[in-house]
C-alpha positions in Angstrom: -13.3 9.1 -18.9 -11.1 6.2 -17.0 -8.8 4.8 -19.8 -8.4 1.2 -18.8 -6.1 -1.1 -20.2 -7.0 -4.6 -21.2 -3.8 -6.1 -22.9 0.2 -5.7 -22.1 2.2 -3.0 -23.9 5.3 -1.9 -23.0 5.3 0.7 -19.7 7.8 3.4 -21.3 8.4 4.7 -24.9 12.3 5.5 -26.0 11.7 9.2 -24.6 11.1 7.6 -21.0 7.5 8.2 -21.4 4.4 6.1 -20.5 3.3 4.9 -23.8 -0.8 4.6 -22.3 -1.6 6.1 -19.0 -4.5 4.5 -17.7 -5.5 1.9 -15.0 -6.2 -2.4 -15.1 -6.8 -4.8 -13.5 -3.4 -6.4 -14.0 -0.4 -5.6 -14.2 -0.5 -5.4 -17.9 2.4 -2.8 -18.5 5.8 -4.0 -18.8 8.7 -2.5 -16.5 12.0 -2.2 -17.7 14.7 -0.5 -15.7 16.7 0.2 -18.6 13.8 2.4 -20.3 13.7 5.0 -17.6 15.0 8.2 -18.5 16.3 9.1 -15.4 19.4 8.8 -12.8 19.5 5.7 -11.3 19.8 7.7 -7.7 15.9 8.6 -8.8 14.1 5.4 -9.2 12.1 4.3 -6.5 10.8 0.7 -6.1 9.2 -0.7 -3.5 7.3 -3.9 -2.0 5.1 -3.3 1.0 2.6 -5.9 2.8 -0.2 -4.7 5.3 -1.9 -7.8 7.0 -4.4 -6.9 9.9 -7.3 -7.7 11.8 -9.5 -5.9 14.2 -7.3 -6.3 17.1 -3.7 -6.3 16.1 -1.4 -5.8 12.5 1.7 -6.0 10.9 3.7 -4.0 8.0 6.7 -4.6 6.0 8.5 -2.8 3.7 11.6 -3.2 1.5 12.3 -0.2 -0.5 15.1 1.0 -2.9 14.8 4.8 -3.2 18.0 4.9 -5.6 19.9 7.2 -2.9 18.3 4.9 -0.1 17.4 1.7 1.1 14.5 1.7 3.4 13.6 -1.7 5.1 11.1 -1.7 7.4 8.8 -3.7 10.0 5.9 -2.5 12.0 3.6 -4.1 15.1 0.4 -2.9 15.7 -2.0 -3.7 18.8 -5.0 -2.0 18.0 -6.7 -3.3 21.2 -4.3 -2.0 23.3 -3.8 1.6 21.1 0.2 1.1 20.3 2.7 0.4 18.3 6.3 0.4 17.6 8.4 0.6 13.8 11.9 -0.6 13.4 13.4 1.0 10.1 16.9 0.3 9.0 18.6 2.8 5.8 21.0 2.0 3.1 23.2 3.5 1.4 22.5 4.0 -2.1 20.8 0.7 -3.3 20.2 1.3 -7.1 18.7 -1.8 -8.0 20.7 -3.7 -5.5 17.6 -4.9 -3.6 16.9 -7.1 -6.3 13.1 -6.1 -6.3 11.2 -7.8 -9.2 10.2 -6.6 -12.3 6.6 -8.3 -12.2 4.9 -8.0 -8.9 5.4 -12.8 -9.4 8.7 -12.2 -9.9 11.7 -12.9 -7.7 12.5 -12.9 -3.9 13.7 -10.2 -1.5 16.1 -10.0 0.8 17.1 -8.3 3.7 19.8 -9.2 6.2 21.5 -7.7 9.1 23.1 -8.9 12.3 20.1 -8.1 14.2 17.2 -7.9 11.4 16.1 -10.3 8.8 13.6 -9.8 6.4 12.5 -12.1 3.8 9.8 -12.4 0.9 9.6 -15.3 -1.7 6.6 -15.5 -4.1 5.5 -19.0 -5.6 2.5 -19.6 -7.9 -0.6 -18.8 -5.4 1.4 -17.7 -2.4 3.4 -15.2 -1.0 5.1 -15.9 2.0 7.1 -13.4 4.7 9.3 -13.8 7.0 10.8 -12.2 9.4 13.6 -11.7 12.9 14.3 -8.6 14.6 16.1 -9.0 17.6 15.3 -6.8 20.7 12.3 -5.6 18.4 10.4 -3.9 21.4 11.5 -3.1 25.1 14.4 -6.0 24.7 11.5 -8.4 23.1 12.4 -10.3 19.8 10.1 -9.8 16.7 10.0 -13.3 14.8 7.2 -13.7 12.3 6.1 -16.7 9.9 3.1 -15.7 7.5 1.4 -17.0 4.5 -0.6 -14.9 1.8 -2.4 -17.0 -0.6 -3.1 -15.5 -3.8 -6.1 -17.5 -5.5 -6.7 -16.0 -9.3 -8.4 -12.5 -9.0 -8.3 -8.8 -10.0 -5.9 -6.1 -8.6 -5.7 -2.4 -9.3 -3.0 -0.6 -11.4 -2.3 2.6 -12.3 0.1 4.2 -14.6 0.4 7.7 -14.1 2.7 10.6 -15.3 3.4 13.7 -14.0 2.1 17.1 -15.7 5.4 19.0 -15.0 7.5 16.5 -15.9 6.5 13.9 -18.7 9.6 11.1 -17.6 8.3 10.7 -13.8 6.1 8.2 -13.5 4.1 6.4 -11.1 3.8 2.6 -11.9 1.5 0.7 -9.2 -0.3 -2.7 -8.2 -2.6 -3.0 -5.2 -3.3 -6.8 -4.4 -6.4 -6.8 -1.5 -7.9 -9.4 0.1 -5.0 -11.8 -0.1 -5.9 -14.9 2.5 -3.7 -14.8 5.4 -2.2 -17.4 7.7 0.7 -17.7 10.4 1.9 -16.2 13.6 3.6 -13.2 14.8 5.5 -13.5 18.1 6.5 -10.7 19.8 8.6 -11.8 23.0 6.5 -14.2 25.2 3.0 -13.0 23.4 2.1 -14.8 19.8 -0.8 -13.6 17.5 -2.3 -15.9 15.4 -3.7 -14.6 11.6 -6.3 -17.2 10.6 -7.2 -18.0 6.7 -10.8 -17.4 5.9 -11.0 -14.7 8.5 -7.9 -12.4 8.2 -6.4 -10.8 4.8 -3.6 -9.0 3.7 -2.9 -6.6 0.8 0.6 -6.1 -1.0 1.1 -2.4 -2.2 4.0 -3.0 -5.1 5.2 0.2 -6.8 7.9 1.6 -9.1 8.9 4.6 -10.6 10.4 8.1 -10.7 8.7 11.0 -8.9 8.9 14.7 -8.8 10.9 16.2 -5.3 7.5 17.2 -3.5 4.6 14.9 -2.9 1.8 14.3 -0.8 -0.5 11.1 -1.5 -3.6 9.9 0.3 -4.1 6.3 0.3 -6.6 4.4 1.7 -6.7 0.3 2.1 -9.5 -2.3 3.6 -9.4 -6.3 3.2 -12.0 -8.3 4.9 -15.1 -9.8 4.2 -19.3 -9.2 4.1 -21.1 -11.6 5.2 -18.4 -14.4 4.1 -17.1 -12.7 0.6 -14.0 -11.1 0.1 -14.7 -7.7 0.2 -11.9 -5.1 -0.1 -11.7 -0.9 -1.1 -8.5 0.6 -2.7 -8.6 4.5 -2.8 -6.0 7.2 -3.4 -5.2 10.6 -4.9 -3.2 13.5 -4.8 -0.1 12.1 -6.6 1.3 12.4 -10.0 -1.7 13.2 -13.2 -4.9 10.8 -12.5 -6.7 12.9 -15.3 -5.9 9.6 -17.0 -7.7 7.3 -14.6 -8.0 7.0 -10.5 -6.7 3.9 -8.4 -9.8 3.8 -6.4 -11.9 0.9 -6.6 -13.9 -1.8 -4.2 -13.0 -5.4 -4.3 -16.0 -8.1 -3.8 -15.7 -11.4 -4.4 -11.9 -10.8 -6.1 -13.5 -8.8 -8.6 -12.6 -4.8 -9.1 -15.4 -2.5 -9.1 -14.5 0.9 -10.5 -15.0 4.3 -8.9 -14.4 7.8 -9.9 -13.0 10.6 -7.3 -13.1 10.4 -3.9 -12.2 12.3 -0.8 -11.6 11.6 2.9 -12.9 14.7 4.7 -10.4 14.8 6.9 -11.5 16.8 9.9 -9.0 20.3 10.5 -8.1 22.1 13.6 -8.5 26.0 14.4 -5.1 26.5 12.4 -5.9 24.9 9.5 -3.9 21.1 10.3 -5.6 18.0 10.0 -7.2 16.6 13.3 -6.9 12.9 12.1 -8.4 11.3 15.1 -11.7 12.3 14.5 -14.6 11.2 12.4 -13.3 11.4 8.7 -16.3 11.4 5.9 -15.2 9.6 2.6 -16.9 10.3 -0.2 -16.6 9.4 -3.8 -18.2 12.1 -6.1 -20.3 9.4 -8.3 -22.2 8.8 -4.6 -21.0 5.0 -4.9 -18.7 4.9 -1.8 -20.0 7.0 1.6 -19.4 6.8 4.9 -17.6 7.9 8.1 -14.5 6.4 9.0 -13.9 6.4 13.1 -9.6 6.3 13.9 -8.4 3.7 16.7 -5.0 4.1 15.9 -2.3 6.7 14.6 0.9 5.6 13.7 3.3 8.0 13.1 6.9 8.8 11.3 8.8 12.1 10.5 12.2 11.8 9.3 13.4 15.4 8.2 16.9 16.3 6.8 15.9 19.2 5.5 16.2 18.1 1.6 15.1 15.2 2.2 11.8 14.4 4.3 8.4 12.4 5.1 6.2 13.3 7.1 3.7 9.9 7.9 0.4 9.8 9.7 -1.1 6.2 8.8 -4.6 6.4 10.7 -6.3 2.6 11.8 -10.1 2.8 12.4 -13.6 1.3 11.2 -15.8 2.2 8.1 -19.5 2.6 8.3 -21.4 3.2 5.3 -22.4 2.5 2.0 -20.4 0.6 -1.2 -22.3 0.3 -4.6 -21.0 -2.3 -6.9 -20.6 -1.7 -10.5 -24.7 -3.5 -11.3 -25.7 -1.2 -8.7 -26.2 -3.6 -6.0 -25.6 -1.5 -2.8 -23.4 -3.2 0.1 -23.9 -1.9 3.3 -20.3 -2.3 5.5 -20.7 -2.6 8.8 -17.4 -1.6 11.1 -14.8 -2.9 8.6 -11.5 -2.4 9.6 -9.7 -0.3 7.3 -6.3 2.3 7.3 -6.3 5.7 5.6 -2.8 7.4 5.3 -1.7 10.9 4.4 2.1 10.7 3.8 4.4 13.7 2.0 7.9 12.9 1.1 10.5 15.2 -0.3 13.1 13.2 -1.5 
């Protein structure tokens, strides 16, 4: 049984604990720094925007990882099968990113002499901007984009971990966010068009154990002219509680149980992540194969600290089942699936 919650309560107890695990459709659980019972060198928070469509992306992160800072900006050009990641650190942040405590709240910042990252939120949008100087083979990155946020559902989680009752995992997904604007990389600019292109905001916070590994998996698009949009992850912190997997159609969430990605393995055991995958959820509401385009890549290993990143690009074929048990088929939606373990 999924325990969803359906009105705000406070996020943590005195002891640091989550007062009621579970999952919503907003973000009903109220963060407060000052409850966490943990050093401030521990808390991770996070704000991190995928917009896409079939033939090219872009990524943004800006992260404080209490010991780090990690601010990032990614190009992808699916049609062409590349792209390239600029990532700058910091030295221990804690809380000096400025990241909100509501996924409305506040504006973040990032500036540098040669990278510039911006986000502001206002009531129904959610704008990004964003200069990186001699972002690819001496080409500057500029980019001016628009997320409109019309009134809908989300999916959040609050989730503990077994071993260790005062790390948390506190998380909003935000799919199917309209987007408009352009991204111009040197001479070249790419247009995202509302009504045809859509972005998703992944906004976390919490405090994790040293050794994780999540799978995530995001989609925003449309069938046959609605929103349509899938959510699915595990692998990380207790989801006895509740799972973070759902489908979005027509801004509505759609609850699903357990699922898993099939990811195809080589003779020695490693994942072979540009073949066919076969996701599954085990209430048969969400099947299909998903077909890679697109690896992108990251290991950053210091020994105590390490992530390992393969986010995989491709196109879902299958079937989705709403929760009235009308059956959607989806048709080469454009989707990315991620496996990603960080020791840090």
């Amino acid at each position: 049984m999924q325990n969803e919650i359906t009105k705000p309560t406070r996020l943590l107890d005195e002891h640091g604990h989550i007062t009621d695990p579970g999952w919503a459709r907003q973000l009903f659980w109220t963060y407060d720094r000052a409850d966490i019972r943990a050093p401030k060198w521990r808390i991770k928070e996070w704000d991190y925007y995928l917009v896409t469509n079939d033939s090219y992306g872009v990524a943004f992160t800006i992260s404080d990882l209490g010991y780090m800072g990690l601010i990032g900006a990614s190009f992808l050009n699916f049609e062409e099968n590349w792209e390239h990641t600029k990532n700058v650190l910091t030295a221990f942040p804690m809380g000096r990113c400025h990241l909100g405590w509501h996924s409305d709240d506040g504006d973040a910042v990032f500036r540098s002499k040669t990278f510039g990252l911006k986000y502001r939120v206002t009531p129904g949008k959610r704008r990004i901007r964003c200069f990186i100087r001699h972002f690819y083979r001496g080409e500057d990155l500029s980019v001016n984009l628009t997320l409109d946020q019309p009134p809908m559902d989300s999916m959040c989680i609050a989730t503990p971990w077994k071993e260790k009752p005062t790390a948390f995992y506190y998380n909003q997904k935000i799919n199917c966010l309209p987007a408009s604007g352009t991204v111009t990389l040197g001479s070249r600019t790419f247009t995202f068009t509302k009504g045809k292109d859509y972005g998703v905001l992944d906004w976390g916070r919490g405090v994790w154990t040293y050794d994780n590994t999540w799978y995530w998996g995001t989609g925003s698009g449309q069938i046959d002219g609605v929103p349509f949009g899938l959510n699915l992850g595990y692998g990380f912190s207790d989801r006895s509680y509740a799972t973070e997997n759902v489908i979005f159609y027509n801004n509505k969430v759609h609850k699903l149980s357990e699922v898993d990605f099939g990811i195809p393995k080589k003779t020695d055991g490693s994942y072979d992540f540009m073949k066919k995958w076969k996701i599954t959820s085990d209430d048969d509401r969400l099947t299909g194969t998903f077909t890679p385009v697109l690896n992108r890549t990251a290991t950053m290993d210091f020994k105590l600290i390490a992530s390992i990143q393969n986010q995989v690009f491709g196109h879902f074929d299958g079937m989705a089942v709403l929760d009235d048990g009308t059956a959607l088929p989806v048709n080469n939606f454009f989707c990315a699936v991620e496996v990603i373990r960080n020791k840090y």
